[in-house]
C-alpha positions in Angstrom: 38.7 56.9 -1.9 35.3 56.4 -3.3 34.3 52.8 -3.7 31.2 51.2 -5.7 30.2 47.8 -5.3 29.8 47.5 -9.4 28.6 43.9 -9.3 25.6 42.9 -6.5 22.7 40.2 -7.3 20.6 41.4 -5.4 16.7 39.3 -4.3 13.5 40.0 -2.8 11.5 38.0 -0.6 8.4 39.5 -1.7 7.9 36.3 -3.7 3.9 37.7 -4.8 5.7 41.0 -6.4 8.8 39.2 -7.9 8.4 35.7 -8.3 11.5 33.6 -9.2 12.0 31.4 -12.2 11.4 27.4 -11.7 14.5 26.2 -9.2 16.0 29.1 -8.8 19.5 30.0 -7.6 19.1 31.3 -3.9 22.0 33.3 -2.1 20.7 31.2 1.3 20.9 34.6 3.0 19.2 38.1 3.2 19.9 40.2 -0.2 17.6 42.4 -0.7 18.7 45.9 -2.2 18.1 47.3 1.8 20.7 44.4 3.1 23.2 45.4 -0.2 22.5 49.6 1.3 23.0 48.1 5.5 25.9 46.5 4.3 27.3 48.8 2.0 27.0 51.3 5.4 29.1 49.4 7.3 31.5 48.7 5.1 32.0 52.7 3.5 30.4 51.7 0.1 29.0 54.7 -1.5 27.0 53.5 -4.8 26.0 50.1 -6.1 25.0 48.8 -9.9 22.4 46.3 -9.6 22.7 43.4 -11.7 20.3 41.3 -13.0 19.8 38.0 -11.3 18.6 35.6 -14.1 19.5 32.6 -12.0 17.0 33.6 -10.0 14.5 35.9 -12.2 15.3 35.1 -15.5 14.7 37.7 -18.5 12.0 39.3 -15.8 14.0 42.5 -14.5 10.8 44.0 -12.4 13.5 43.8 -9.0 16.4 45.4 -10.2 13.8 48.2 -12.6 12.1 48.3 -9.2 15.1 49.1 -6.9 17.1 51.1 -9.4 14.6 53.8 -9.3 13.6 53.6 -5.6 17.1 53.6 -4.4 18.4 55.8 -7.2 20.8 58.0 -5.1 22.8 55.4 -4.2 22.2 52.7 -6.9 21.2 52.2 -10.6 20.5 48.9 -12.7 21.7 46.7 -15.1 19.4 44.6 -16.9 19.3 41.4 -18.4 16.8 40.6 -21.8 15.7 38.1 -24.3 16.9 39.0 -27.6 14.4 36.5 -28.9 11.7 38.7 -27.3 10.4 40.9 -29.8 9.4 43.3 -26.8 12.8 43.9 -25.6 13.7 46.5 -26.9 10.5 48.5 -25.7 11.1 46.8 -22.0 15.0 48.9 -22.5 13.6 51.5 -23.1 11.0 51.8 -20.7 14.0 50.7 -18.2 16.2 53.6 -19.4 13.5 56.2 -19.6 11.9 55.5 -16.6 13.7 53.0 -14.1 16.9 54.2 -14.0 18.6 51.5 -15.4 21.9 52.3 -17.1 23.0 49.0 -18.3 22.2 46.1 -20.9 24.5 42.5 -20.2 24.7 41.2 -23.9 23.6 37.2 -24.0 23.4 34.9 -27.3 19.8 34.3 -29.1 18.6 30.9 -28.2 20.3 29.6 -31.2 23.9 30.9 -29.5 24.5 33.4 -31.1 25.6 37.1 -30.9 25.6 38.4 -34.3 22.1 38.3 -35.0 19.8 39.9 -35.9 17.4 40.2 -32.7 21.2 40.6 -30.2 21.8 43.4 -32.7 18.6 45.0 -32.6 18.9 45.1 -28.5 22.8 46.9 -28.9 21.6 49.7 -31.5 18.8 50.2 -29.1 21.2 50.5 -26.1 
């Protein structure tokens, strides 16, 4: 039986090359994408989706772009964005195109809500 791990948060501790957001949610133990693939080893994982840790990083998905196309044998990415960010539908695209990132989580605008303009926008892009 094949079996992918279709949900790890995954962190660096290369704080200089992927800061975390102001108080930050932290796992308290290694989880780096390299602990998710030792791991994953042990335990006869074969693939993983790398999701976006915004309790940790926020709308900034440079980790999981990052690791999605380093490790892209084994892995790919799911990413996390600010429909209020006028950008974010390039940064998809980039992610899509170039980072192996096969995945969008939908979130509310900052007024809550999903059927808007700017969440719509993001979803036709997708």
């Amino acid at each position: 039986m094949r079996i992918i791990d279709a949900h790890p948060h995954i962190y660096s501790d290369n704080l200089s090359d992927y800061p975390s957001i102001d108080d930050p949610w932290n796992p308290g133990e290694p989880s780096s994408a390299e602990d998710l693939f030792s791991l994953m080893k042990i335990n006869n994982v074969e693939k993983a989706v790398f999701i976006q840790t915004s309790t940790y990083y926020g709308f900034d998905n440079k980790y999981i772009m990052d690791s999605s196309k380093k490790f892209s044998e084994w892995a790919t990415g799911v990413i996390t964005l600010n429909p209020d960010d006028e950008n974010s539908t390039n940064i998809l695209e980039n992610a899509v195109l170039n980072f192996n990132v096969k995945g969008l989580r939908g979130i509310p605008n900052k007024r809550g809500k999903l059927r808007d303009q700017n969440v719509l926008n993001l979803w036709s892009k997708a």
